[in-house]
C-alpha positions as CSV (number, residue, x, y, z in Angstrom):
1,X,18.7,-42.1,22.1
2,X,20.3,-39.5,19.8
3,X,23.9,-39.3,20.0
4,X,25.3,-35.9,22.5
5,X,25.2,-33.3,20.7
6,X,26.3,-29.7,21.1
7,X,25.0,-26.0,20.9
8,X,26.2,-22.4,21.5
9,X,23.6,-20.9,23.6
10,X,22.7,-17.3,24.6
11,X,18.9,-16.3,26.8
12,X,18.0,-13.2,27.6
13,X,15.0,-10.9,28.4
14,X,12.6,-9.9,25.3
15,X,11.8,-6.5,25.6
16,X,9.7,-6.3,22.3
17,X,8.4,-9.6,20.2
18,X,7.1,-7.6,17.2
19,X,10.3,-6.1,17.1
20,X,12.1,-9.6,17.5
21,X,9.7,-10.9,15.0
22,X,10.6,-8.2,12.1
23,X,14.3,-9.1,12.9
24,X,13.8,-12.5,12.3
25,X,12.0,-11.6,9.1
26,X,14.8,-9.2,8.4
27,X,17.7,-11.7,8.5
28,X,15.8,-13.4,7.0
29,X,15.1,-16.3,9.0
30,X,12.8,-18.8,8.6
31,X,9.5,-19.2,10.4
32,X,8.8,-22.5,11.8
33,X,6.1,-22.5,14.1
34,X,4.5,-21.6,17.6
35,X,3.3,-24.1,20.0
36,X,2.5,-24.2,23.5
37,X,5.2,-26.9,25.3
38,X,4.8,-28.4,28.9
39,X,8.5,-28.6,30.2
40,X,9.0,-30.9,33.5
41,X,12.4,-30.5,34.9
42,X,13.6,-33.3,37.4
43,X,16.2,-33.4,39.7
44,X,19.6,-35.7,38.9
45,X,22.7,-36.0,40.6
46,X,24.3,-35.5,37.2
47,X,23.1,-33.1,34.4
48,X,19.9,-31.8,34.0
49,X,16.6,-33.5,32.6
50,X,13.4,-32.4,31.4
51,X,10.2,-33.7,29.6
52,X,8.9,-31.7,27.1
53,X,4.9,-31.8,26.0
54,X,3.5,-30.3,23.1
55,X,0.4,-31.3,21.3
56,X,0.7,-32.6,17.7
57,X,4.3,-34.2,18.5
58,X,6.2,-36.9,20.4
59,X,6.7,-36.2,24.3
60,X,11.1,-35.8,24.1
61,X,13.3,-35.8,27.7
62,X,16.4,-33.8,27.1
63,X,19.4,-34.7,29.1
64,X,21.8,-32.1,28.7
65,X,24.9,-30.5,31.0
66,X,25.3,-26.4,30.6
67,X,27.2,-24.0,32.4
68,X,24.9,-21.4,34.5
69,X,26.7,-18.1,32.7
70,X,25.1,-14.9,31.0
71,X,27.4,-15.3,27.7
72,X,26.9,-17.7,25.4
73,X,28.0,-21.0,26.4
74,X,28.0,-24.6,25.2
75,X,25.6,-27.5,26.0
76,X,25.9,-30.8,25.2
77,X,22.6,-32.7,25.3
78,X,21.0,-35.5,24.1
79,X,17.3,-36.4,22.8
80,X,15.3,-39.3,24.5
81,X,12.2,-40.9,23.3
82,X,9.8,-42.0,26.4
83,X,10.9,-46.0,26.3
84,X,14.6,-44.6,26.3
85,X,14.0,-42.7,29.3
86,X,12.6,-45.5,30.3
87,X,15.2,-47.5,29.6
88,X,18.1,-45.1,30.8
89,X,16.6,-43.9,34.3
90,X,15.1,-47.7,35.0
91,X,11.5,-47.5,36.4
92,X,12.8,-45.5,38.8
93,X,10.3,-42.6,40.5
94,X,12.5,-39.3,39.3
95,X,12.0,-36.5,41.2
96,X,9.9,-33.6,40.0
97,X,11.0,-30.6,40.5
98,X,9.4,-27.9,38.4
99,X,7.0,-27.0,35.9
100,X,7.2,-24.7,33.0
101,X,4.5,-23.6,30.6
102,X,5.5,-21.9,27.5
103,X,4.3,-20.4,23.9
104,X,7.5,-21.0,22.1
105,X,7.9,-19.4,18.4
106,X,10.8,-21.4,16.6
107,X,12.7,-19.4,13.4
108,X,15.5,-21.1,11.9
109,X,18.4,-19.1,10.6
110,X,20.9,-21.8,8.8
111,X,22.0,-23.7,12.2
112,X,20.6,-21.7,14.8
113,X,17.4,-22.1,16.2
114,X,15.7,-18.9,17.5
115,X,13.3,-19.0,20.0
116,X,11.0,-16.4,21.2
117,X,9.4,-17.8,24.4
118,X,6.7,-16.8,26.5
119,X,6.6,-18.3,29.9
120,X,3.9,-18.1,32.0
121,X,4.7,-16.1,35.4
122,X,8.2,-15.2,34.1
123,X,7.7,-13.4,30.8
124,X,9.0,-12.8,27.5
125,X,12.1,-14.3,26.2
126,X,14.8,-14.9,23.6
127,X,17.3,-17.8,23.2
128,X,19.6,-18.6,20.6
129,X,21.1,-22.2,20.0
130,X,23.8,-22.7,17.2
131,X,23.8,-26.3,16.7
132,X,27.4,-27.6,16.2
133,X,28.0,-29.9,13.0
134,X,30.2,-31.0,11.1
135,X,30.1,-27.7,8.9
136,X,29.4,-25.2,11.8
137,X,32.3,-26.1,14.6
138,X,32.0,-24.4,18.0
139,X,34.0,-21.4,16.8
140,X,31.5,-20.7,14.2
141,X,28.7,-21.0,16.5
142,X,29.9,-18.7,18.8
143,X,30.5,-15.8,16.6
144,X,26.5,-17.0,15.1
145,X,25.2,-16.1,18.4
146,X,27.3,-12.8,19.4
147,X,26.1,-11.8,15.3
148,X,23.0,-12.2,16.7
149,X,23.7,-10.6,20.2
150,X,24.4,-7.9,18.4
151,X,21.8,-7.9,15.6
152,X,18.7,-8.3,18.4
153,X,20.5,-5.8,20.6
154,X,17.9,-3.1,20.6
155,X,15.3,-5.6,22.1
156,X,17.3,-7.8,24.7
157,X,16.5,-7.5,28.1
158,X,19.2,-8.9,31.2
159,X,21.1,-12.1,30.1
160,X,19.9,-14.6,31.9
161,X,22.3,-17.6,32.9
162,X,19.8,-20.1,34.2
163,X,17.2,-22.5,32.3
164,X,13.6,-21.9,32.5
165,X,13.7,-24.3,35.5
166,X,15.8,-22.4,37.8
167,X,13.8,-19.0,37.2
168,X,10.7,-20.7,38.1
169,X,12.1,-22.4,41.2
170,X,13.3,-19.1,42.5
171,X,9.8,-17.6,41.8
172,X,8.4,-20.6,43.7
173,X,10.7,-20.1,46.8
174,X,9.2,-16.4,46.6
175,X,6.1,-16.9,47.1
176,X,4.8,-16.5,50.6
177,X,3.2,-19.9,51.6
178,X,-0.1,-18.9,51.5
179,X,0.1,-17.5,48.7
């Protein structure tokens, strides 16, 4: 299991990706890749889980805690391998809760990850994490991501305070039953 670690983190609505794109390009950031990802969120009494699928890489639960909040906020999270799951939850059955299904496009811009998500029957998305290191403290994160508030302003959408998780649980709960 990776040690807990720490980012800044900021989502909100993505009102135009080629214009998020050419922004990214424009800082410049750096272009990583896009992948389709398979995110399985389960319930815990404590913290927050979820498996994430993508093909081409290792299946990775993240355990992390994050306050529900439309400004940028910390999380501290950690990075599981499947036998450390295994080995941390026991062979207990964990409790499903949702599915998400995302395209995510991942730029790097020194220590902040960029994402441009699209989530299938949500939308378009962008999040920014500011890892905290040894040479980036929290401080530093946090003005990162309110630079980058304010450099993406002209295509963000609503902040959004919940994960991926909790918006698809509520459009779940929406649905009539027949549906």
């Amino acid at each position: 299991m990776s040690p807990n670690m720490e980012n800044v983190e900021f989502k909100a609505e993505l009102r135009d990706l080629e214009a998020a794109r050419a922004q990214c390009r424009a800082l410049p950031a750096r272009f990583m890749f896009v992948r389709p990802q398979l995110d399985t969120y389960y319930k815990l009494p404590d913290g927050r889980l979820k498996r994430r699928e993508a093909p081409g890489v290792p299946v990775e639960w993240i355990y992390y805690h994050r306050a529900d909040a439309v400004r940028p906020r910390l999380s501290t999270f950690a990075v599981l391998t499947d036998e450390q799951a295994r080995t941390r939850w026991g062979t207990q059955s964990l409790r499903e809760w949702v599915q998400v299904r995302k395209t995510r496009e991942l730029w790097l811009l020194e220590n902040v990850r960029i994402h441009l998500d699209v989530v299938e029957n949500l939308g378009r998305f962008i999040e920014f994490e500011a890892q905290v290191t040894g040479k980036f403290d929290r401080q530093i994160c946090s003005e990162s991501v309110v630079a980058l508030r304010e450099a993406f302003a002209p295509v963000l959408g609503e902040p959004i305070a919940v994960s991926y998780g909790d918006l698809m649980a509520e459009v779940r709960e929406d649905r009539p039953d027949d549906a």
